[in-house]
N, C-alpha and C positions, 0 to 999 in steps of 0.2 A: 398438562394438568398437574395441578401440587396434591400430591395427596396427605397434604397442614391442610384439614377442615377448618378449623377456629386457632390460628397462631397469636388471637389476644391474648394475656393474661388473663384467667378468671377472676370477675371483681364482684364482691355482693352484689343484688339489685340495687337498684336506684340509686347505688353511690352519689353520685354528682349528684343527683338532685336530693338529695338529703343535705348535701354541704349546702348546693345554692341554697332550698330556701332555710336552713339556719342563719344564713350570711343573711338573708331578705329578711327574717325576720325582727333580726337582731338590730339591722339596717331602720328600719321602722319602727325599733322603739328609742333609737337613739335621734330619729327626724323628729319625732313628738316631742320626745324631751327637748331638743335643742328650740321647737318652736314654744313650748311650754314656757320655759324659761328667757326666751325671748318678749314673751307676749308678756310676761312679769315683768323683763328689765323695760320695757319701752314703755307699760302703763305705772311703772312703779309702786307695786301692787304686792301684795302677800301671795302666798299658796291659797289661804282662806278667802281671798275676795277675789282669786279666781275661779273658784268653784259656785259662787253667786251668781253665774249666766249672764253679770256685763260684762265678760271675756269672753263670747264668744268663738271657739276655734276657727270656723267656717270664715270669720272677718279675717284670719290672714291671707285667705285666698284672695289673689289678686284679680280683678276683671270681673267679680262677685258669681256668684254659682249659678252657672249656667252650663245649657250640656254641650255648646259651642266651644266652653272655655278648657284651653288643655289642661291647664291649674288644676281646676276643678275635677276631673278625673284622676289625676295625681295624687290631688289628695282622699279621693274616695280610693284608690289601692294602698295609699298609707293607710288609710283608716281600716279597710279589711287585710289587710298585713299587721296592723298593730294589735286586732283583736285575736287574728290567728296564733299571735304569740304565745297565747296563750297554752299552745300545744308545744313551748319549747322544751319544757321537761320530759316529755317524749321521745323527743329529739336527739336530747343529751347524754338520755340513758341509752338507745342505741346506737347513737354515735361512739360514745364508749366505750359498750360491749362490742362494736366492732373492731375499734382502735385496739384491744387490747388481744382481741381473738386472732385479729389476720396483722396486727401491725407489720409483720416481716415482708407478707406479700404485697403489701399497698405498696405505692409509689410514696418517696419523699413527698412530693407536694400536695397530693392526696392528706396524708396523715398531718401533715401541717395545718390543713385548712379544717381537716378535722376536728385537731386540737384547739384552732383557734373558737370554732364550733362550740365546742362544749366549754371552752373557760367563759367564752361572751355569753352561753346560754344560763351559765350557772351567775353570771354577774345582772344579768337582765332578770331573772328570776329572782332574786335577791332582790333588788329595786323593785321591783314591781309590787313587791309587800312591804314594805316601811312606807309609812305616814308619806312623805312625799308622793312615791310611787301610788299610795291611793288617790291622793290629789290630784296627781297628773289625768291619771284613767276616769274621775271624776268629774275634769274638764274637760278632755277628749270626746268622752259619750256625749256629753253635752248636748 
């Protein structure tokens, strides 16, 4: 018998899943935009006459929405990942204060993913308020 009861490092709770879903969320609001701005270049359309409801989101799912269709799930977790974003300023400030409090004990890759955490969180937060950003969230809810 070892008598090492716990020989992990001690790491905050939920680390990892703090970093995952920053990365999911982050991940989710850059799926929207990339379809947002797809669904513009391919109807050749303004920001303005997508938020008119002949844009659609729901039309880019393929095989049309059904609860058969894997698409179609996909995009109901982008859709509640992309509203959950909404919590990324949360996110960012305790990612932070942890970054700054234990950064010695974390592991490299740990605090890297951190850091990419909170600069994507602050750059998705940022977009999300400018005129485009209300456009996109606009067509989304749709």
């Amino acid at each position: 018998m070892s008598s090492a009861v716990n020989s992990a490092m001690d790491r905050p709770p939920l680390l990892r899943t703090i970093v995952v879903a920053q990365l999911a969320l982050i991940v989710a609001f850059v799926a929207v935009g990339a379809l947002w701005l797809g669904r513009m270049a391919a109807a050749e359309v303004g920001p303005a006459e997508m938020r008119t409801g002949a844009y659609d989101p729901k039309d880019v799912v393929p095989l049309g929405m059904h609860g058969w269709n894997p698409f179609m799930w996909l995009y109901g977790i982008t859709s509640l990942l992309y509203l959950a974003g909404l919590a990324i300023p949360l996110l960012v400030l305790y990612s932070a204060a942890l970054l700054a409090k234990e950064r010695h004990e974390l592991p490299r890759r740990l605090r890297v993913l951190l850091l990419i955490g909170i600069i994507g969180g602050v750059v998705v937060t940022a977009l999300r308020f400018t005129p485009a950003g209300a456009d996109m969230q606009a067509w989304w809810l749709d």
